[in-house]
C-alpha positions as CSV (number, residue, x, y, z in Angstrom):
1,X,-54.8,13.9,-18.7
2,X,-53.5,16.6,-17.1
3,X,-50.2,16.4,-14.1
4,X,-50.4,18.0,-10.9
5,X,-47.1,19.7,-9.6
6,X,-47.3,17.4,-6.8
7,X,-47.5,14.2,-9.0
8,X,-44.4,15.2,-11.4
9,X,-42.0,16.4,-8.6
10,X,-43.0,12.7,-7.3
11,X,-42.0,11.0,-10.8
12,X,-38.8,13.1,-11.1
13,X,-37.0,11.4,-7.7
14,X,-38.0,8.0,-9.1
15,X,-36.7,8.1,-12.5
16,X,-33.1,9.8,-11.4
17,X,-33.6,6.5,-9.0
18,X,-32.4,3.8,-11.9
19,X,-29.4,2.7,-10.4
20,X,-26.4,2.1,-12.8
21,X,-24.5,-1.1,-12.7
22,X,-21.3,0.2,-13.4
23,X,-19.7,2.1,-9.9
24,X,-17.9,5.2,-10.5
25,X,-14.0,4.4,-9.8
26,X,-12.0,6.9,-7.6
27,X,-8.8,8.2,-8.5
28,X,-6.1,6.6,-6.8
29,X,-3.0,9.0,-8.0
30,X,-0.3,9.9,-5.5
31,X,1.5,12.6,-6.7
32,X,5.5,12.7,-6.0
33,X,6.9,15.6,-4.2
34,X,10.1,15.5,-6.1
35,X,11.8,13.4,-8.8
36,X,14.4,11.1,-7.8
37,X,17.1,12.8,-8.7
38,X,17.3,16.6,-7.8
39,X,18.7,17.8,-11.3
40,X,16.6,18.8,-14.4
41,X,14.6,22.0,-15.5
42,X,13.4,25.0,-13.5
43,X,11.3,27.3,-15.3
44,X,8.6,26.8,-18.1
45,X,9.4,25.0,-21.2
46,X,10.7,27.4,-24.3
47,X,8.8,26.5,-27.6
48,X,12.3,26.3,-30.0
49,X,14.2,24.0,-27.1
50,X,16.2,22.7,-29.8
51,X,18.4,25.9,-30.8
52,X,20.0,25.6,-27.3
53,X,22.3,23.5,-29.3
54,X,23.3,26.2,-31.6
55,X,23.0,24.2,-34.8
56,X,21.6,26.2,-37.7
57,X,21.4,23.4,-39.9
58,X,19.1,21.4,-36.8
59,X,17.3,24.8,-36.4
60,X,16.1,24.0,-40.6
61,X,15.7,20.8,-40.4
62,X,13.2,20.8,-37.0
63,X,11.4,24.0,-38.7
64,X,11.0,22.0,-41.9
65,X,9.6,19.0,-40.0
66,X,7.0,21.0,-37.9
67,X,6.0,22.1,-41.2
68,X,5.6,19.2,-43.8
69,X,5.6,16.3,-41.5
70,X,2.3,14.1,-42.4
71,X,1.8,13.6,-38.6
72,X,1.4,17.0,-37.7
73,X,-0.6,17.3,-40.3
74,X,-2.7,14.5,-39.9
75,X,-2.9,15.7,-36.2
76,X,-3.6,19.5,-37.2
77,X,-6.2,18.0,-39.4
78,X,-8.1,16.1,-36.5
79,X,-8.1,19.4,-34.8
80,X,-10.0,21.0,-37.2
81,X,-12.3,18.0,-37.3
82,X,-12.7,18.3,-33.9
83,X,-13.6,22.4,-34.0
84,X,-16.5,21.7,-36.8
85,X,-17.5,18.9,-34.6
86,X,-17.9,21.6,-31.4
87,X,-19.6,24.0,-33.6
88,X,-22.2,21.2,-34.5
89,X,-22.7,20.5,-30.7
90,X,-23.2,24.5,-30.0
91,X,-25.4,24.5,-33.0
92,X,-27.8,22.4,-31.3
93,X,-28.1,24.6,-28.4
94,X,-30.8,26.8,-30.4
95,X,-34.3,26.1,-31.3
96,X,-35.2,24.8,-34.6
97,X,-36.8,27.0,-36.9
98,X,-38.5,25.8,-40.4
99,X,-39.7,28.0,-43.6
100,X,-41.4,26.1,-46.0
101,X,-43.6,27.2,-49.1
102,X,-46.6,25.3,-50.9
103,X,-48.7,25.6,-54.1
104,X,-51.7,23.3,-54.8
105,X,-53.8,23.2,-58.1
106,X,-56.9,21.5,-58.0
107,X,-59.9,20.6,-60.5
108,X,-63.2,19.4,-58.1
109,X,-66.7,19.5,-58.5
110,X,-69.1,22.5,-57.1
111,X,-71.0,21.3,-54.1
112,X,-73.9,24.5,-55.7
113,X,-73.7,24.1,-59.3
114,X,-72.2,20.3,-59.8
115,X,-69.7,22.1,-62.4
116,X,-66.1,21.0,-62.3
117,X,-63.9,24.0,-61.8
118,X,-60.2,24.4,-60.9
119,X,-58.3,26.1,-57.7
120,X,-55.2,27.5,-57.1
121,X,-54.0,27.6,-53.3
122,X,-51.0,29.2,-52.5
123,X,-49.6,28.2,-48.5
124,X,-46.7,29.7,-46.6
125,X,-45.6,27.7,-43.1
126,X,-43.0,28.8,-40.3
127,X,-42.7,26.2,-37.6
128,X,-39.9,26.6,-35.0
129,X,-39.2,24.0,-32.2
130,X,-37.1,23.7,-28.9
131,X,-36.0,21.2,-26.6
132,X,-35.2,22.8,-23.1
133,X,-32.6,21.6,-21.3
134,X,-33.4,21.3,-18.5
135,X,-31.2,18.7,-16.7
136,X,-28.0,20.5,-18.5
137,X,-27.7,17.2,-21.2
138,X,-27.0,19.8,-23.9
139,X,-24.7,21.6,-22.4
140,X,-22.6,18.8,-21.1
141,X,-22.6,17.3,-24.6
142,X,-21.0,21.0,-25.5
143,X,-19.0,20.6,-22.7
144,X,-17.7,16.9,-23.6
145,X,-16.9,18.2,-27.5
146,X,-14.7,21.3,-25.8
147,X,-12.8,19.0,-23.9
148,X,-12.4,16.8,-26.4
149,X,-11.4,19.9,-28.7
150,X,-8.5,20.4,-26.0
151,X,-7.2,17.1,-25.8
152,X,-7.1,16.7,-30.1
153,X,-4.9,20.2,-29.5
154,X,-3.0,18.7,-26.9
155,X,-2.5,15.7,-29.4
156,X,-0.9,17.7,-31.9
157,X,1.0,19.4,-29.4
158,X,2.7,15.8,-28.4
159,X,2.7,15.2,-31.8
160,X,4.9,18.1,-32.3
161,X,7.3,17.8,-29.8
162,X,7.4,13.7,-31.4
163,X,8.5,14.9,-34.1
164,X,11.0,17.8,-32.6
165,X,12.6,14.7,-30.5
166,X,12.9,12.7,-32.9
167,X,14.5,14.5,-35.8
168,X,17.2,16.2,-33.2
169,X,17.4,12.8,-31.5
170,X,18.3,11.4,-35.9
171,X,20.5,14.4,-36.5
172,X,22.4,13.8,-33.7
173,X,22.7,10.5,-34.7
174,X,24.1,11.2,-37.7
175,X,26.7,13.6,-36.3
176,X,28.1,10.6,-34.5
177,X,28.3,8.2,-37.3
178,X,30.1,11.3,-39.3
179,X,32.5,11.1,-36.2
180,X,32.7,7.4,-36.4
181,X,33.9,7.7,-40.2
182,X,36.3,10.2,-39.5
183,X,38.2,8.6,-36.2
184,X,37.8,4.6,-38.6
185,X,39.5,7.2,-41.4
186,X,41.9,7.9,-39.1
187,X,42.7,5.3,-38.0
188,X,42.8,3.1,-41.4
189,X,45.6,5.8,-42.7
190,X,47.4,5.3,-39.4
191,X,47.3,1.3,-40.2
192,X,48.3,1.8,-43.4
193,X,51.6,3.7,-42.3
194,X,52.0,0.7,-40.1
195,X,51.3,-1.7,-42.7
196,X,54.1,-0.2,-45.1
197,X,56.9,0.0,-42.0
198,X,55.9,-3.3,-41.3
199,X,56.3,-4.8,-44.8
200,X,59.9,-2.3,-45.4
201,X,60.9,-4.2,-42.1
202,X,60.1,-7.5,-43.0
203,X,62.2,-7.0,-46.6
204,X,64.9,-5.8,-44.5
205,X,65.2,-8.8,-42.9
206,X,64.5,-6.9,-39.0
207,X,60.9,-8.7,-38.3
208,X,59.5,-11.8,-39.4
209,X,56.6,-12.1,-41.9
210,X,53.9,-12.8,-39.0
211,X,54.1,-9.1,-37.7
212,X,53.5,-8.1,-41.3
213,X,50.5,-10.1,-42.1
214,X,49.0,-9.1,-38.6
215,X,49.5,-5.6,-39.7
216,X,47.6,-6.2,-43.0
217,X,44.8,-8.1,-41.2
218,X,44.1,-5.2,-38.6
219,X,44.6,-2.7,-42.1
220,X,41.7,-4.7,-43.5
221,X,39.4,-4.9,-40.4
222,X,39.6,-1.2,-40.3
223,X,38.5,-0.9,-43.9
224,X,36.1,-3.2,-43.6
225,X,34.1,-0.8,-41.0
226,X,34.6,2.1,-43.4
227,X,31.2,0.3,-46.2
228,X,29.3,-0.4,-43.4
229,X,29.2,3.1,-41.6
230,X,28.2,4.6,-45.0
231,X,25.8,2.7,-44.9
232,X,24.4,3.8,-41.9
233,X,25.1,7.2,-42.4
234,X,23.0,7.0,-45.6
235,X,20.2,5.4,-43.9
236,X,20.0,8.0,-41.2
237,X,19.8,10.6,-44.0
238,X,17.0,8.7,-45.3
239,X,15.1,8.7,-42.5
240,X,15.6,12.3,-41.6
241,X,14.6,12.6,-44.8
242,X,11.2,11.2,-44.5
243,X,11.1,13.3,-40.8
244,X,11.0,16.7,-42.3
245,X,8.5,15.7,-45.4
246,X,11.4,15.6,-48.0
247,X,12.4,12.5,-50.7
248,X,15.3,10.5,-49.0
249,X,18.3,12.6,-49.8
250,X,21.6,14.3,-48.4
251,X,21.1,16.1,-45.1
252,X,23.1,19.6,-45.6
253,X,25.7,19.7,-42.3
254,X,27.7,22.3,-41.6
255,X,28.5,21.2,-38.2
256,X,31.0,18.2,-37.0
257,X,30.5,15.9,-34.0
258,X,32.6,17.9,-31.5
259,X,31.4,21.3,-31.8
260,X,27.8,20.2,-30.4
261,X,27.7,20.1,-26.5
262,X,26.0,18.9,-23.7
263,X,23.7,21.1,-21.7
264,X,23.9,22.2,-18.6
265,X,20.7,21.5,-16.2
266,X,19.8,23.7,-13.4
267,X,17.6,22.1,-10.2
268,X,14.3,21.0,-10.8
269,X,10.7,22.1,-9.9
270,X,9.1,18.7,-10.4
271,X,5.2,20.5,-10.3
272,X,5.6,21.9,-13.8
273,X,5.5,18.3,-15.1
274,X,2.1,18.3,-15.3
275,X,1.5,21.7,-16.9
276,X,4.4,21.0,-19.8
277,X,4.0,17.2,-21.1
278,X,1.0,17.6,-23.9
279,X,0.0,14.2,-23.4
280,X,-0.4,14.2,-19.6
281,X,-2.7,17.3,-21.0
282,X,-4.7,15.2,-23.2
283,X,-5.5,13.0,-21.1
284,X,-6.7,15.3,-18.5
285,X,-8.9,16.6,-21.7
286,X,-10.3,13.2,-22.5
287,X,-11.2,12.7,-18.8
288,X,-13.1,16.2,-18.4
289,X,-14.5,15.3,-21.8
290,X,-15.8,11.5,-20.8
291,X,-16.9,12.8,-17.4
292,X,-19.4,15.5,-18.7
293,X,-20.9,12.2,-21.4
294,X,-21.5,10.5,-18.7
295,X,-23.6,13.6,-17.2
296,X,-25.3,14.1,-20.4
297,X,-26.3,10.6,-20.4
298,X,-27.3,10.6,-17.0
299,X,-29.5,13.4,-18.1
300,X,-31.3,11.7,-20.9
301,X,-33.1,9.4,-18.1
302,X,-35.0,12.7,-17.2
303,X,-37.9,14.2,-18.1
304,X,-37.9,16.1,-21.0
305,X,-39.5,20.0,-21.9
306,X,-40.6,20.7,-25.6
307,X,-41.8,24.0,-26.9
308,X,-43.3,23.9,-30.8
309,X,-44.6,26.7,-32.2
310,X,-46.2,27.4,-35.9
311,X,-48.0,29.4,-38.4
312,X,-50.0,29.6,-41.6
313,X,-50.2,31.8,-44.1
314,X,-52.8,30.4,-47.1
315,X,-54.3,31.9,-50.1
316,X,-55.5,31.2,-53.1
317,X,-54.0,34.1,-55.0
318,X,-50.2,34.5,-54.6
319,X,-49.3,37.7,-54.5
320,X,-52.1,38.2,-52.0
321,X,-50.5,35.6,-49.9
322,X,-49.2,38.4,-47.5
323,X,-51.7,41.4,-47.8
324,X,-55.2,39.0,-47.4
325,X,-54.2,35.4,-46.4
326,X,-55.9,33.1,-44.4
327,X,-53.7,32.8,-41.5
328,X,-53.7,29.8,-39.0
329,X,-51.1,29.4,-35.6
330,X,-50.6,27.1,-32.8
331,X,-48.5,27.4,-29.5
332,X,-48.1,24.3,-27.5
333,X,-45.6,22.4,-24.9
334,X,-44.9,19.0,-24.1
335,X,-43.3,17.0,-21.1
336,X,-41.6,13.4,-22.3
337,X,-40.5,10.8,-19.7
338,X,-38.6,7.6,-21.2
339,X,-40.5,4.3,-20.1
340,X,-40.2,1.4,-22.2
341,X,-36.6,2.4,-23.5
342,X,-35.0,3.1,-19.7
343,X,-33.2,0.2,-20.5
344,X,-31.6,1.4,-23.4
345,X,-31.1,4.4,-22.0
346,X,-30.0,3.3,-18.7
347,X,-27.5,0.7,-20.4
348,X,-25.4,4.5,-21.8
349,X,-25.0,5.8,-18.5
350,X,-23.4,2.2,-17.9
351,X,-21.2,2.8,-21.4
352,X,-20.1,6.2,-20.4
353,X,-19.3,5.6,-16.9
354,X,-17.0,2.9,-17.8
355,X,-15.4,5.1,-20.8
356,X,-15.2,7.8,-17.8
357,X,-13.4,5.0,-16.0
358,X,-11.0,4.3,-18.8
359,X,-10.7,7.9,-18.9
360,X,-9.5,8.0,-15.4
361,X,-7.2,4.8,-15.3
362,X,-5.3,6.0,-19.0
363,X,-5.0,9.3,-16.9
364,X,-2.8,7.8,-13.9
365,X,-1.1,5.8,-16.2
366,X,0.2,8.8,-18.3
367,X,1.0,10.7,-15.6
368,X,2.9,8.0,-13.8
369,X,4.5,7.1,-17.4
370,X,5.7,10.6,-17.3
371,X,7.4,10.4,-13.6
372,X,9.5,7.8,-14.5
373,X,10.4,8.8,-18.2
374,X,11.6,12.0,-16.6
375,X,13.4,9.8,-13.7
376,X,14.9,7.6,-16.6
377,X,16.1,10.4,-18.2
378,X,17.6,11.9,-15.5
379,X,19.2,8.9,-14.6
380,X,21.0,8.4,-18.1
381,X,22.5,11.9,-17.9
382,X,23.9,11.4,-14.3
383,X,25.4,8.0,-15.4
384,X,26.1,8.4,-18.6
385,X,28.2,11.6,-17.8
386,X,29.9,9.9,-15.2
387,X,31.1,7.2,-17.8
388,X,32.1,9.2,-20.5
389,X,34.5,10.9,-18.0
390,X,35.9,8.0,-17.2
391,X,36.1,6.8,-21.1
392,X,38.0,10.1,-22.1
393,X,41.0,9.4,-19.7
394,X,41.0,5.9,-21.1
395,X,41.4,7.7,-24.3
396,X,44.1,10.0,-23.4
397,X,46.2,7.5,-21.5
398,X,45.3,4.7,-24.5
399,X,47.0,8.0,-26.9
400,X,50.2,8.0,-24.1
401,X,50.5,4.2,-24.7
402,X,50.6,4.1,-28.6
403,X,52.9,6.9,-28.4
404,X,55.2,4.8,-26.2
405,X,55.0,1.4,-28.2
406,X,55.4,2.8,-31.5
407,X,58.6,4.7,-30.5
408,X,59.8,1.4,-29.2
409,X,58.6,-0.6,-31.8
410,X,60.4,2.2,-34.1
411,X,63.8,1.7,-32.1
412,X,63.6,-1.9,-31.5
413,X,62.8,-2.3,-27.7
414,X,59.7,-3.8,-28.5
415,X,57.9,-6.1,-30.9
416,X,54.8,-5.1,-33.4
417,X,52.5,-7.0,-30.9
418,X,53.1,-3.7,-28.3
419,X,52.1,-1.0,-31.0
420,X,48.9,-3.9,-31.9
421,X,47.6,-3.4,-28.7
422,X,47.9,-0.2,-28.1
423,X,46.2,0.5,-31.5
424,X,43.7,-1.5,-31.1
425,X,42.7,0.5,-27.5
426,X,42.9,3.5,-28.6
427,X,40.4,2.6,-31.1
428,X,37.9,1.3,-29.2
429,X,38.3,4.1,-26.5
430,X,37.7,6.4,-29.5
431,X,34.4,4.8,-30.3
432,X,33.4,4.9,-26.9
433,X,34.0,8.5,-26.0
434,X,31.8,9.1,-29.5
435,X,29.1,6.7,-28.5
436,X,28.7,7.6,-25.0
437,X,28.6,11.6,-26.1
438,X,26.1,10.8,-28.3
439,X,24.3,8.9,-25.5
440,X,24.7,11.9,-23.1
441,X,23.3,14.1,-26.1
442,X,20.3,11.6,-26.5
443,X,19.8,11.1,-22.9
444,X,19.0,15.2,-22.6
445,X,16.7,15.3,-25.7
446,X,14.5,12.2,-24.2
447,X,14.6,15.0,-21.0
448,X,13.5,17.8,-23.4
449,X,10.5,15.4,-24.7
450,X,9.7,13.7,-21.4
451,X,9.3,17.0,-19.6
452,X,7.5,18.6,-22.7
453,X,10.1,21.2,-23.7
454,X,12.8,22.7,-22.5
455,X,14.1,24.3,-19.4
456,X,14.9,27.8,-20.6
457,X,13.3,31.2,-18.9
């Protein structure tokens, strides 16, 4: 049976006409025109955003990490998975060629004679075959595995700067604990002076044994602290440990708490969110890559074009097998429409156009993630700056005060209760100022991650 034009340009419109039960969604994503605070980065991110903090031993210890981390690694891997797994989908863009070769040995009987008698036959074949594509379904399937390629690359860029955060965000950490130790140090010797005045005092006969016991019981709650942050500080080395790929051991610091500062942020250019967070990147990727599936599918409802040709090359001597042979060919084409299997086929364009609609709605969701992560972030350095200000002349004036109740402790104006206080202030406005620093610190690394980098030209 043999189709006129006119009768196949008729079929085409009816079999791109199986409607799909699963309606493609719009996007619905209102970009803002600023963030909500007008502070943060204004150029393109720098790769090394970390040595703005001009610590050689965070410089190692990030370089280490991108390195020998098992994430990156894992995610470096996947890339390469992904790669191969393009090359396969290109691969498939050419025809199909085969090369095969045959012997045969035979005993029959002579139609003439009635004699048995053997027969050697010797056969060479070369078949090629190719699928045109006609409706693109090919190269939307090399399309998808591109994208897809992207966003695994994108992945281990986020991956990356996961790691990068996350082993500045532990090493800054771990300055502040080494701060906490020193100031509780401190402090503890400074108790311990008080301690021994108080108890010289008391055998004198010039205060009364309360004021020496309190002494000792603030001398002990101070040492008490002391296990406790080693503790910590050992388990943050740990875990850096495991960051940069390494056995838990000592992490190697050169640098104290107060020598690493806070960064200064210039004004903002909110449109380069979108080109420097990897995972808003990704996703972009995985929506490109889902939307040419779903054309690829769409595709396979049409009809398909294939081309076969093949060769023979037979003879019953083999070495004659390419000077005399008997040689046989055929040259032929094909046109395929799916019937009984539309279903099937019509039930994937369903699949991928809701994986396309995933796609889309993980999109929006990343990207509107990312708009308030950079809006949080913002917002902790604003207020958190603004706090610590405040915290540091609690310190100083809670330094005046001890000054003031000690010397009048010292003379007699005042009882031990006075300097108690005052010690106990100064303290906890020590902490504060090394918690809230750290904070602020924090606060502009989670900027650095949430706007995929750094803000350097």
């Amino acid at each position: 049976m043999r189709w006129k034009p006119q009768a196949l340009a008729l079929l085409i419109p009816l079999l791109v006409g199986c409607a799909s039960e699963v309606a493609r969604a719009p996007s619905s994503l209102p970009i803002p025109p600023q963030w909500r605070y007008q502070v943060g980065p204004s150029a393109a991110p720098e790769a090394n955003w970390w040595r703005t903090f001009a610590d050689p031993d965070l410089n190692q210890l990030v370089t280490q990490a991108l390195r020998n981390n098992p994430d990156i690694l894992t995610a470096r891997s996947r890339v390469d998975e992904y790669r191969a797994q393009l090359r396969a989908a290109a691969g498939d863009n050419f025809p199909t060629l085969d090369v095969g070769v045959g012997a045969t040995r035979a005993r029959s009987l002579s139609a003439a004679t009635g004699q048995p008698y053997e027969s050697d036959v010797y056969q060479g074949l070369l078949q090629a075959n190719y699928d045109v594509d006609l409706w693109g379904a090919r190269s939307s399937s090399i399309d998808a595995a591109r994208a897809s390629l992207a966003a695994q690359q994108a992945a281990a860029a986020a991956a990356e700067l996961t790691i990068a955060t996350s082993v500045a965000s532990g090493y800054i950490s771990l300055l502040a604990l080494d701060e906490q130790l020193r100031v509780t140090q401190a402090t503890l010797a400074t108790r311990e002076n008080s301690l021994n005045l108080a108890q010289r005092q008391f055998a004198a006969g010039y205060t009364s044994r309360l004021e020496w016991m309190q002494a000792a019981s603030e001398y002990q709650a101070a040492k008490a602290q002391i296990p406790q942050l080693e503790h910590q500080i050992h388990q943050q080395e740990n875990a850096l440990s495991i960051l940069v790929g390494m056995n838990p051991r000592r992490i190697a610091r050169r640098s104290n708490f107060t020598q690493v500062m806070p960064q200064q942020l210039p004004s903002l250019l909110p449109s380069e969110l979108l080109q420097r967070r990897p995972d808003i990147v990704q996703a972009q990727r995985l929506l490109l890559a889902a939307d040419q599936t779903l054309a690829s599918s769409q595709a396979q409802l049409l009809p398909s074009l294939n081309l076969t040709a093949s060769g023979t090359l037979q003879s019953s001597v083999l070495h004659q097998l390419v000077d005399n042979p008997f040689r046989l060919w055929s040259i032929g084409g094909s046109v395929l429409a799916p019937l009984l299997n539309r279903e099937a086929l019509t039930a994937q364009v369903d699949v991928s156009m809701a994986s396309r609609n995933q796609a889309l709605y993980g999109y929006e969701k990343v990207v509107r993630n990312a708009f308030s992560e950079v809006n949080d972030a913002l917002d902790a350095i604003r207020q958190t700056q603004a706090q610590l200000q405040e915290v540091e002349k609690q310190q100083e004036i809670a330094a005046d005060t001890l000054r003031i109740a000690r010397n009048r402790y010292q003379n007699g104006y005042a009882s031990y209760l006075d300097e108690l206080d005052a010690q106990r202030t100064l303290f906890s406005a020590q902490l504060n100022v090394i918690q809230l620093k750290s904070n602020l610190l924090l606060a502009q690394i989670d900027l650095y991650r949430a706007l995929g980098g750094g803000w350097q030209p």
